[in-house]
N, C-alpha and C positions, 0 to 999 in steps of 0.2 A: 333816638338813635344817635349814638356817637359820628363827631366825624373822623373819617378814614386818614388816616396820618400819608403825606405825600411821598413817606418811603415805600407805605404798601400800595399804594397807587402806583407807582414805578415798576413794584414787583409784577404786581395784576399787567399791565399793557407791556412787561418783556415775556410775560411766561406764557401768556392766551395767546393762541394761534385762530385766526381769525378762521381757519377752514375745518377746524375742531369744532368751533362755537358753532357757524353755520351749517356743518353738517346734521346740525340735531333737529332745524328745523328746515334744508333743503336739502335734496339729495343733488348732490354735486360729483360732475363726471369730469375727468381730464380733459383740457384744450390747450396742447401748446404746453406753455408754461403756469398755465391758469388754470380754473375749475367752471365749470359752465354749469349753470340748473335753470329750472325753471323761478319765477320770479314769487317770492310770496306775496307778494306785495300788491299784486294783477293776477285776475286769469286771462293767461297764456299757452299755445300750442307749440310756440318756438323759443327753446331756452334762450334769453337773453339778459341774464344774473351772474354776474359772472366777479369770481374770487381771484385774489393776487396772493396768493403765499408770502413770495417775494417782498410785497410792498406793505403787508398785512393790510386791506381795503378791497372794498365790495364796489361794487356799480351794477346798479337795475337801471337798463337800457329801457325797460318799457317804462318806469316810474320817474326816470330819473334823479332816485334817490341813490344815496352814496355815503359809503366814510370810513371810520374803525370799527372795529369790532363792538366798541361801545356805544358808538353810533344804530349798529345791527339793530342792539336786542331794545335801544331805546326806541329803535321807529317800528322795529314790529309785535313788540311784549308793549310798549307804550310803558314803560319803567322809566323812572328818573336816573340820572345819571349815578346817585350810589346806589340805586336799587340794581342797575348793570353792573357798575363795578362788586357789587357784593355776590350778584350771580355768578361770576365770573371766577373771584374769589374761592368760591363754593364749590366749584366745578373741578379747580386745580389745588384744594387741601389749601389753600394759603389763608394762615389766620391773622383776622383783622381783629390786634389788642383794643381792649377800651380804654379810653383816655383816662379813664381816674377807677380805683377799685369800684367794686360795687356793692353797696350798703347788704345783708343777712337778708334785708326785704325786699329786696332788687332779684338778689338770687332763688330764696323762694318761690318768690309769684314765677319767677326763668323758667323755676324747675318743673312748678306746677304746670304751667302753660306749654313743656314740652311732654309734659306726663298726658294731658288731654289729646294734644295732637297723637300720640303714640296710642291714646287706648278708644282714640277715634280713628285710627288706620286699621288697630286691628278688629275693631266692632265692623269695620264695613267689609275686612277680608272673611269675616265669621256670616256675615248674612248672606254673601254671596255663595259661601260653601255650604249654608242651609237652603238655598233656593234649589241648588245644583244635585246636593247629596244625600239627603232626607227627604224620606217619601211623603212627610209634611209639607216640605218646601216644594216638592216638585207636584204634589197634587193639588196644591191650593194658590202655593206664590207664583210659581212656574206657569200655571196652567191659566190665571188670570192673564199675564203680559201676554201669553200669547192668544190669549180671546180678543185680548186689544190690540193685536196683529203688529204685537212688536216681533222683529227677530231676532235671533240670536248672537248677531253682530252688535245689532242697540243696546241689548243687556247688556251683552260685554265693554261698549263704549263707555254708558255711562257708568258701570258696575251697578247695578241693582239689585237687590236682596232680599231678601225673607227673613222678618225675626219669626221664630215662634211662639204660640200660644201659651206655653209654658210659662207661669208667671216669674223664675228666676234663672233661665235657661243661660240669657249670654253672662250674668253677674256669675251666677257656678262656675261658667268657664273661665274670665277670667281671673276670679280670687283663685281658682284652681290653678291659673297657669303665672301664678304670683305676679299680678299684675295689680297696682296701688288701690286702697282704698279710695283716697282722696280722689283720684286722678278719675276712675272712674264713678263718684259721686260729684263729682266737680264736672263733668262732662254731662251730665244728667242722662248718660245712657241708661244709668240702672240708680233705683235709690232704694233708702232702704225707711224701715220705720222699725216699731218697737217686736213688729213680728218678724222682723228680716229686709230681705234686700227685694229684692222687684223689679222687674225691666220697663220702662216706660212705654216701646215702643210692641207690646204682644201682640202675636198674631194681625202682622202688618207687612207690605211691601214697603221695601226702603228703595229712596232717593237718596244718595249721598251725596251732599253737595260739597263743592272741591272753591278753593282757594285759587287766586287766578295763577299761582304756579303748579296745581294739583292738588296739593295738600289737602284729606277730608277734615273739613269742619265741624258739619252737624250734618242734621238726618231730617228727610219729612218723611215720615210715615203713613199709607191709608189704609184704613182698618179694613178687609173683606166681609167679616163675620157681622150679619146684621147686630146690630144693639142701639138702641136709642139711645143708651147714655154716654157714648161714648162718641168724640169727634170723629167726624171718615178723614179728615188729617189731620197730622199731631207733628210740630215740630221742634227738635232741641229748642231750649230751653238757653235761653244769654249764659253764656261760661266764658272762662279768657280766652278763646279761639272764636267762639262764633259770637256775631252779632249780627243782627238778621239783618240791618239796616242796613249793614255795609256789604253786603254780598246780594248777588244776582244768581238763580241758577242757570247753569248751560254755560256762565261765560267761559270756566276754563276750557269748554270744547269749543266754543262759540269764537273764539278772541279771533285767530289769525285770521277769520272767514269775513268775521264783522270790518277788520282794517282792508281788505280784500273789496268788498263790496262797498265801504263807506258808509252805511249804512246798519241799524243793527233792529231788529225786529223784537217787539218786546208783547210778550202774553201772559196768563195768570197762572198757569199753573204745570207742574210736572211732564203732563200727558200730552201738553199742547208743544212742547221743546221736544219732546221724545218725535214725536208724530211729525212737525217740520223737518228736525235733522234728518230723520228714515226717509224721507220725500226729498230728500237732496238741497233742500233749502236749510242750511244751516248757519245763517248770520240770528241766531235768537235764541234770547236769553228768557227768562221766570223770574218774576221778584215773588215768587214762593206762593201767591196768594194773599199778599200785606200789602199794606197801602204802600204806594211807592215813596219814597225818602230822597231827600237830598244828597246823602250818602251816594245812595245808588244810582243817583244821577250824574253825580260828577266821578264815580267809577266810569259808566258807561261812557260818559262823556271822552275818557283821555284813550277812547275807541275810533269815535266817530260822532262830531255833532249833531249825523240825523239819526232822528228815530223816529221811528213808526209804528203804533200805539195797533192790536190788534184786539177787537172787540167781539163777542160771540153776541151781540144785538140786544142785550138785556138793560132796557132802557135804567132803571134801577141801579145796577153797574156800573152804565156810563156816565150818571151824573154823579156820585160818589167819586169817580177816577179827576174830575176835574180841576181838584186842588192838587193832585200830583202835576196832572196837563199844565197850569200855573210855575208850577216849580222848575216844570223845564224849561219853558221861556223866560222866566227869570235870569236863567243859568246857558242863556243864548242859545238855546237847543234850537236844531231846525225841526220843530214835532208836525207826524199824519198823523193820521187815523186813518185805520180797513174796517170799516164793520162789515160782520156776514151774515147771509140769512137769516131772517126766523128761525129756530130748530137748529142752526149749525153752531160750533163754537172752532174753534183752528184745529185741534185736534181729532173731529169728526171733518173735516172738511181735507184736509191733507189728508187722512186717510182714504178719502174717497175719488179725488181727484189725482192727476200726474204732474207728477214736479213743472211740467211748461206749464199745464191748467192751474195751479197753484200759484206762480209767478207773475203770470199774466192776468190772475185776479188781483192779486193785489197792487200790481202796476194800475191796471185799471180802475182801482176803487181810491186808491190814495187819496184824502181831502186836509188842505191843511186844518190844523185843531180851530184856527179859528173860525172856518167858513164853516167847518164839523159844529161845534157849539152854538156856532149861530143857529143851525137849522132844527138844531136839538132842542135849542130851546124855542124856536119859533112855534114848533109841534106843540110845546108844552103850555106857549099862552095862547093861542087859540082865540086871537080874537080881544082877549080877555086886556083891556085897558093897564090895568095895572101891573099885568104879568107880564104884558109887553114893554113898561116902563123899567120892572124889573130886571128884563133881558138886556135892556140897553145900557143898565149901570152893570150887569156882568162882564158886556163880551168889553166894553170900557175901560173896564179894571184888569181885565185879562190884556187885551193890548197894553195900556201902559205898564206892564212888567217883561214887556219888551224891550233889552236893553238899548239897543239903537234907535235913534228918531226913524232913519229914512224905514227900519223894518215897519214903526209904529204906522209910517205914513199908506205903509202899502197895507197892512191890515185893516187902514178906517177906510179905503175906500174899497176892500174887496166885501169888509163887513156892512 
């Protein structure tokens, strides 16, 4: 990314009105000479966020955070300061030239990688109007989410979908509605072979998963119709928009909630983000079902340094998860662990409980990962001489990738 030339930097902070910017993410009402809201930043019942026109600058009385408009979107989007001024930018039509032409192959891959993004907006506005408007979508996509006692609100949240069974349903429509070859072979929504095109994702609910400014990326799909051959999910495929490593699902709903609570809840899969946020616990995000990545740690990370690691008790599971657990304390995360019941996973368990019995479970079960690993693997040597030697070079190796001493210190003696 080019840098921003300090004329258009000049343009960007006379022409952004800081109570335009922050109206999009507070509602703000008249006080005086100033604009009063509630604070994003805390929950709060007494506005104490309050805007200067005048001065263009903010102040949250309850956080006491403060600044310019570019200050705003860096402490609540967690955006770097040209990823704010480019927002900003964006908002008010002002274009930021690039410093030197751009090579035929610069422009290309531009063109393609905006051609994906467009024929991944409209793939997700097409599953949605197949869940809602086809008596396919509503007898089969429709009628699953709401067995799994999502409502109507959820669907619409996260936008959810219905591809159809038909094996070239959305590729017809797009080539129909002259939309790119490339773009949509390039997207792996639809591919083709020597007998035609073909949609990857048939006779599937779709997840669209969104870019931490909205933007749809890619898709997880899970299959309804029994088959053995086929995965129960199926997720886009690396293209220049999506890379599964660097994304997390739920954060674009998840973001302001997680800076909000400090805090950000992490599970495995679709059902389990759907099923917290519905339950009013929405600091929590999905890494899709993939092993978690460094990537998506230091996303999460310019969040909130805690996380806490939510487990549905499948011992199996939890020892597989424990090179990601490493990866975060490498990366100075403050990591729990909730494991739940036998028989529960987050997704049946928020469904079956009330947002305070939800919170207050996992307030109460919270264990740091290393006093968690310990006991995990204590289970697992039993006794057993050498598996117990073996525990002791794990949870070892695991503390020292704590970057601080004094953390390490307090981990040798809790372990």
């Amino acid at each position: 990314m080019s840098r921003i030339p300090e004329s258009i930097i000049e343009q960007i902070f006379s022409t952004a009105q800081i109570e335009e910017v922050i109206g999009e993410f507070v509602q703000l009402k008249k006080s005086g000479s100033n604009l009063k809201g509630l604070s994003p930043f805390n929950n709060e019942k007494s506005p104490s966020f309050m805007v200067s026109p005048a001065k263009q600058i903010f102040k949250d009385f309850s956080s006491g955070k403060g600044g310019n408009v570019v200050t705003f979107l860096m402490e609540l989007e967690q955006m770097s300061y040209p990823e704010a001024l480019r927002w900003i930018a964006k908002k008010y039509n002002i274009e930021i030239p690039e410093e030197r032409p751009q090579t035929p192959e610069e422009i290309a891959a531009g063109n393609l990688k905006e051609g994906v993004y467009l024929i991944s907006d409209v793939a997700a506005k097409w599953y949605v109007q197949q869940l809602h408007e086809t008596d396919q979508g509503k007898a089969i996509g429709l009628s699953y989410f709401k067995e799994r006692g999502f409502t109507d609100e959820t669907i619409k949240k996260f936008h959810l979908g219905y591809s159809p069974e038909q094996s070239s349903a959305f590729a017809d429509y797009a080539l129909a509605s002259s939309y790119s070859e490339q773009s949509l072979e390039s997207s792996g929504i639809s591919m083709r072979n020597e007998r035609g095109w073909y949609d990857r994702f048939r006779g599937r609910v779709m997840f669209p998963i969104h870019s931490i400014s909205g933007r749809v990326l890619g898709f997880g799909g899970r299959i309804l119709q029994s088959n053995a051959k086929a995965a129960k999910y199926l997720n886009s495929p690396e293209n220049p928009i999506y890379h599964k490593s660097k994304v997390l699902y739920g954060l674009f709903q998840a973001k302001q909630e997680i800076v909000k609570r400090d805090e950000a809840l992490l599970v495995e899969g679709y059902t389990d983000v759907l099923s917290f946020y519905q339950n009013g616990v929405q600091n929590v995000v999905s890494s899709s079902g993939t092993a978690l990545t460094e990537g998506q740690i230091a996303m999460l990370k310019r969040y909130t340094p805690n996380i806490t690691l939510l487990y549905d008790g499948d011992a199996a599971g939890i020892r597989a998860s424990f090179r990601g657990l490493d990866m975060m304390l490498e990366q100075g995360v403050n990591v729990r662990v909730v494991p739940f019941p036998d028989g529960e996973d987050p997704d049946s368990f928020a469904q079956a409980h009330s947002t305070e019995e939800l919170e207050k479970y996992i307030k109460s079960n919270r264990r740091d990962f290393i006093s968690f690993k310990t006991g995990v693997l204590i289970d697992e040597a039993a006794g057993d001489p050498l598996k117990r030697a073996q525990m002791v070079r794990e949870i070892v190796a695991s503390i020292a990738k704590v970057p601080d001493r004094i953390g390490q210190e307090v981990f040798v003696k809790e372990a």
